[in-house]
C-alpha positions as CSV (number, residue, x, y, z in Angstrom):
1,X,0.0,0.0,0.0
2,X,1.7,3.2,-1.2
3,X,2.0,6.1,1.6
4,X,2.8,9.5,-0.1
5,X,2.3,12.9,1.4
6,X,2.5,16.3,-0.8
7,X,4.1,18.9,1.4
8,X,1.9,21.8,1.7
9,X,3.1,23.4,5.0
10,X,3.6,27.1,5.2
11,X,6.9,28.0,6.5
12,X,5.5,31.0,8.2
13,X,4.0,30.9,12.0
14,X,0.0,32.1,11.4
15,X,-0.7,35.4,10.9
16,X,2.8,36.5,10.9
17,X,3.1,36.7,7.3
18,X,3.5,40.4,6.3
19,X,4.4,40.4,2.5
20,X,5.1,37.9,0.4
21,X,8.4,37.2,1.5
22,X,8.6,38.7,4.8
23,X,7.1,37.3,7.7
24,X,8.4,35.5,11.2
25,X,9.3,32.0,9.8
26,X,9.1,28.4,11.9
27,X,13.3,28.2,10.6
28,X,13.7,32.0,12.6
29,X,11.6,30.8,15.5
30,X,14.0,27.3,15.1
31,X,17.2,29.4,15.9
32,X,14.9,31.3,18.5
33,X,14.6,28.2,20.4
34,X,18.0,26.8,20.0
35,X,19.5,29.8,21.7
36,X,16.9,29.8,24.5
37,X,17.4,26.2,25.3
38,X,21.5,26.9,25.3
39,X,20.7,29.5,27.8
40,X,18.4,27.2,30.0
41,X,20.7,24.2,29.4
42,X,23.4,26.3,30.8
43,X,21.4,27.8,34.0
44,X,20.3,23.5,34.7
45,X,24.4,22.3,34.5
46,X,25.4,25.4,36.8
47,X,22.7,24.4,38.9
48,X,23.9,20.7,38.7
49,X,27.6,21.7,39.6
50,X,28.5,20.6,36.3
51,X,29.4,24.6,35.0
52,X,31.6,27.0,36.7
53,X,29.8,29.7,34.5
54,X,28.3,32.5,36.3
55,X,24.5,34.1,35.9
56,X,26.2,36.7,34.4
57,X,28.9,34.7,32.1
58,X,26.0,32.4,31.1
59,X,24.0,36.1,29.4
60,X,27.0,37.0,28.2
61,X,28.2,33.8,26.5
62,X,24.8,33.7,24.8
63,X,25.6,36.6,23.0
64,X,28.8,34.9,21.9
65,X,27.1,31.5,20.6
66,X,24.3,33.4,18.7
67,X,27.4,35.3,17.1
68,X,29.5,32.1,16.1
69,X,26.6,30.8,14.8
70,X,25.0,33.1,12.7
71,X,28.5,34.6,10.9
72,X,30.1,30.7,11.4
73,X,26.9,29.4,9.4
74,X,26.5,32.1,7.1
75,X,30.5,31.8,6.1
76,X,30.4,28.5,6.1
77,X,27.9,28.3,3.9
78,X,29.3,30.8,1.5
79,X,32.8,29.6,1.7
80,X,32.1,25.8,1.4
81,X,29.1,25.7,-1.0
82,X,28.5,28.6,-2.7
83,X,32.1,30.1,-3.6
84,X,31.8,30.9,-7.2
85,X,28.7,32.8,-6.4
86,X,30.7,34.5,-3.1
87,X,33.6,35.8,-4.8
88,X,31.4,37.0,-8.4
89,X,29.7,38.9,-5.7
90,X,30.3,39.3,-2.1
91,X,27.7,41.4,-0.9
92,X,25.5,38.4,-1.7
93,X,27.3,37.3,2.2
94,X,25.0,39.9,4.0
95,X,22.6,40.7,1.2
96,X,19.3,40.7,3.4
97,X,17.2,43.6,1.8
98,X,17.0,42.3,-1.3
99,X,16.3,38.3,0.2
100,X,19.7,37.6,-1.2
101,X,20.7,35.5,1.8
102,X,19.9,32.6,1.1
103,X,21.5,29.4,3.0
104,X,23.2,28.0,6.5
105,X,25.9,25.9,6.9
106,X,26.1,23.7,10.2
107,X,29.7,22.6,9.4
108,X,30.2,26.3,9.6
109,X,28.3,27.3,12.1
110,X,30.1,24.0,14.6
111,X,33.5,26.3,13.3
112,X,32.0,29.3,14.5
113,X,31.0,28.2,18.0
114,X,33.9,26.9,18.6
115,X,35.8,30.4,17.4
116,X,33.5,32.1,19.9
117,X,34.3,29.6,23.0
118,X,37.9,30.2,22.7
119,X,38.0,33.7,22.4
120,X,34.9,33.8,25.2
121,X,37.0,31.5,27.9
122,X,40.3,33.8,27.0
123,X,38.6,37.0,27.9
124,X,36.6,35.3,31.5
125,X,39.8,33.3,32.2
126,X,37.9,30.0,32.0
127,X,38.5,26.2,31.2
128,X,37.2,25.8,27.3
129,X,37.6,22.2,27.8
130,X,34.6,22.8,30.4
131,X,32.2,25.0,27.8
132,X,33.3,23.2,25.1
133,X,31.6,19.8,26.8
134,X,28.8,22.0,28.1
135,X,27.7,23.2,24.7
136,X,28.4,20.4,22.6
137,X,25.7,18.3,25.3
138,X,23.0,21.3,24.4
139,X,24.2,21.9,20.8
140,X,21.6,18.8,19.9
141,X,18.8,20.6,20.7
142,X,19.1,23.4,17.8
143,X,20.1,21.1,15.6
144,X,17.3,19.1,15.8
145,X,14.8,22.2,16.2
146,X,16.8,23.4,12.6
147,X,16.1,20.4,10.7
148,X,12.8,20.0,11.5
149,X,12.4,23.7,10.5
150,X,14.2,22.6,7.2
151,X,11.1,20.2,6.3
152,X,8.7,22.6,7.7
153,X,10.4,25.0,4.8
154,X,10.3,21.9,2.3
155,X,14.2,22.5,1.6
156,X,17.1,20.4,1.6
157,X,15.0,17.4,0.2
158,X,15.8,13.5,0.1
159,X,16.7,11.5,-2.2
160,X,13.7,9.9,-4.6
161,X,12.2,6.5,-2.6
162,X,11.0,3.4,-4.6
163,X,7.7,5.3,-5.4
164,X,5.8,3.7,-2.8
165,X,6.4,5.8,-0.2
166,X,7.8,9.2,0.1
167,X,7.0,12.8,0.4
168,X,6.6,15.1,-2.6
169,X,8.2,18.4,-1.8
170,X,6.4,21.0,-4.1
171,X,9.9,23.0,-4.4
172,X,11.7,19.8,-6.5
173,X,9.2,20.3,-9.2
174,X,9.2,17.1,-10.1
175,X,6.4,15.3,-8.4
176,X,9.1,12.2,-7.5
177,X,8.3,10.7,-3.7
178,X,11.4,11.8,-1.8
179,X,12.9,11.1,1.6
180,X,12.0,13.0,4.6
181,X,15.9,13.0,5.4
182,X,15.3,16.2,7.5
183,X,14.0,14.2,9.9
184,X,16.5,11.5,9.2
185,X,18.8,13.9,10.1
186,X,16.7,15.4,13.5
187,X,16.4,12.2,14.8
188,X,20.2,11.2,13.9
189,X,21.7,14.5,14.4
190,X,19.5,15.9,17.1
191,X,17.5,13.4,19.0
192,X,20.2,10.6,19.2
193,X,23.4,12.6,19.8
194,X,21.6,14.3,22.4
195,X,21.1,10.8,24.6
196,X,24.6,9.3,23.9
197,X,26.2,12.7,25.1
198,X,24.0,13.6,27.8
199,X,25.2,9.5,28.9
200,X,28.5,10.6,28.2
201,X,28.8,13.8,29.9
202,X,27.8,12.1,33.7
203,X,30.2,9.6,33.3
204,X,33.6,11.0,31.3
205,X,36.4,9.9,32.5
206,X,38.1,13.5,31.8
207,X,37.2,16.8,30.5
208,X,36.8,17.4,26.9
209,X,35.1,13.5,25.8
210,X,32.1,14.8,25.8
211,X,33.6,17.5,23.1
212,X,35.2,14.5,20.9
213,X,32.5,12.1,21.5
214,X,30.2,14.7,19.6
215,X,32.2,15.4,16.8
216,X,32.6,12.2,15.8
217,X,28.5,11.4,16.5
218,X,27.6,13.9,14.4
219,X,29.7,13.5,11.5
220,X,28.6,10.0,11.4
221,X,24.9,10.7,11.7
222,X,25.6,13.4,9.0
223,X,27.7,11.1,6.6
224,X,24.8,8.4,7.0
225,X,22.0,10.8,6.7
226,X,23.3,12.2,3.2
227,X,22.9,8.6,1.4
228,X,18.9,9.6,1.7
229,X,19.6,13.6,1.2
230,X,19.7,15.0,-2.5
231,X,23.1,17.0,-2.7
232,X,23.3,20.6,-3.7
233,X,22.2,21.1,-7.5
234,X,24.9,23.2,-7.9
235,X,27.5,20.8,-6.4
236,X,26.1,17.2,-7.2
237,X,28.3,14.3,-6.5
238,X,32.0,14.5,-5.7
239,X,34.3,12.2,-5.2
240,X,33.2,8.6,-5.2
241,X,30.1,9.6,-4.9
242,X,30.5,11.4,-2.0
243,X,28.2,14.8,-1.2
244,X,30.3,17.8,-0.2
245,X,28.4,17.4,3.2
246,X,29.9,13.5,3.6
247,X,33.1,14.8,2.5
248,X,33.3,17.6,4.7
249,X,32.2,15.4,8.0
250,X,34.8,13.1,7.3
251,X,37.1,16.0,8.2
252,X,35.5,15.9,11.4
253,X,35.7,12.1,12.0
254,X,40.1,13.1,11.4
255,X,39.5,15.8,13.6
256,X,37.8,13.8,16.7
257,X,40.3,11.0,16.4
258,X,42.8,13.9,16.2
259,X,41.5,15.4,19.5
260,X,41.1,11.6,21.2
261,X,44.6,11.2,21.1
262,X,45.3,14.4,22.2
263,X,43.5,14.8,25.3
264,X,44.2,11.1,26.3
265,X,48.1,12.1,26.0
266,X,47.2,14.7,28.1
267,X,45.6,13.2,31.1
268,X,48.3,10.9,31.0
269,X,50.8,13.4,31.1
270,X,48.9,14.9,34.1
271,X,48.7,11.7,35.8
272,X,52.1,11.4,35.6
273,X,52.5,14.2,37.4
């Protein structure tokens, strides 16, 4: 029995569309609600003696990670999947009167976050093993709130299904059933990594596994995720096959092995000691 489902949602909240184009969208309200769960997630580990953050720190870094995201992503996007475009015209980077901005990249947006934790624990003098553990354990949460804005905005569409089953996204113009790997990639990126860390982060054996252990998490739920994803038009397949988003997370998978290593070394230098 075939199960198909035409995407007909609005991507605007109700009767907050203003024009055409403009309007308070569920992917706005999405980053909304990723920041404001940071900020509560933060307030809950203090509370739990698992943060060494402040009331005050924990307003201020907020400002930081909404920062890091926003230019992270925004770069990111620009740099790692839309250069030609970019460098033809770079005012398309912060083009919003004219709805030129248009795209967010999360491998970008990771890079930025991690920019604004450094330079954050330089200026308050704190541990950015610490925040980067903290954060990583609440970064889940956006994530997932972000991709299931992404299907809400029938964007970033799946791959076509066997024609039994699927969604049809309107914006493919095609009428194909496609995967729903938005969600594929909420419940992978989002919901799941969210469990395994928050298991992880009680019971880490030292400080900065929690950081590692979501790096390479997400990069393999990303990497899976993308066999059901359609890649950029604009891009297509790369090497082997690969997507530019596989490719780009199995940079992170060198990176978290990279960091393994390197804070194991570490404690074991410190035990030493």
């Amino acid at each position: 029995m075939a199960t198909i489902w035409v995407h007909d949602l609005d991507p605007f909240l109700p009767y907050l569309q203003f024009s055409e184009t403009w309007g308070i969208r569920y992917y706005g309200l999405a980053y909304v609600l990723g920041f404001f769960s940071a900020y509560g997630g933060l307030i809950y580990l203090r509370k739990k003696g698992m943060s060494s953050l402040n009331a005050d720190q924990e307003g201020s870094l907020l400002t930081w990670l909404i920062l890091g995201t926003l230019i992270g992503g925004r770069l990111g996007y620009c740099l790692m999947y839309d250069w030609e475009k970019t460098v033809a015209d770079p005012i398309s980077i912060i083009a919003f009167w004219d709805g030129g901005i248009e795209g967010m990249a999360s491998h970008g947006g990771i890079l930025g976050v991690v920019i604004a934790l450094i330079l954050f624990s330089r200026k308050h003098h704190l541990l950015v093993w610490e925040l980067f553990d903290n954060l990583a354990l609440l970064a889940p949460i956006g994530i997932c709130f972000g991709r299931i804005a992404n299907f809400i905005n029938g964007e970033l569409w799946g791959r076509a299904t066997n024609g039994e089953w699927g969604v049809i996204f309107p914006g493919a113009m095609d009428g194909i059933p496609r995967h729903p790997s938005q969600l594929y990639e909420a419940l992978g990126e989002g919901l799941i990594l969210f469990l395994i860390l928050w298991w992880v982060r009680n019971r880490q054996p030292f400080v900065g596994l929690t950081s590692v252990v979501f790096i390479f998490v997400y990069a393999k739920a990303r990497i899976i995720c993308e066999f059901f994803r359609e890649p950029d038009e604009h891009i297509g397949y790369l090497w082997g096959g690969a997507t530019q988003g596989q490719l780009l997370s199995i940079g992170l998978l060198v990176a978290a092995f990279g960091l393994f290593f390197y804070l194991v070394r570490r404690q074991a230098v410190r035990g030493e000691k």
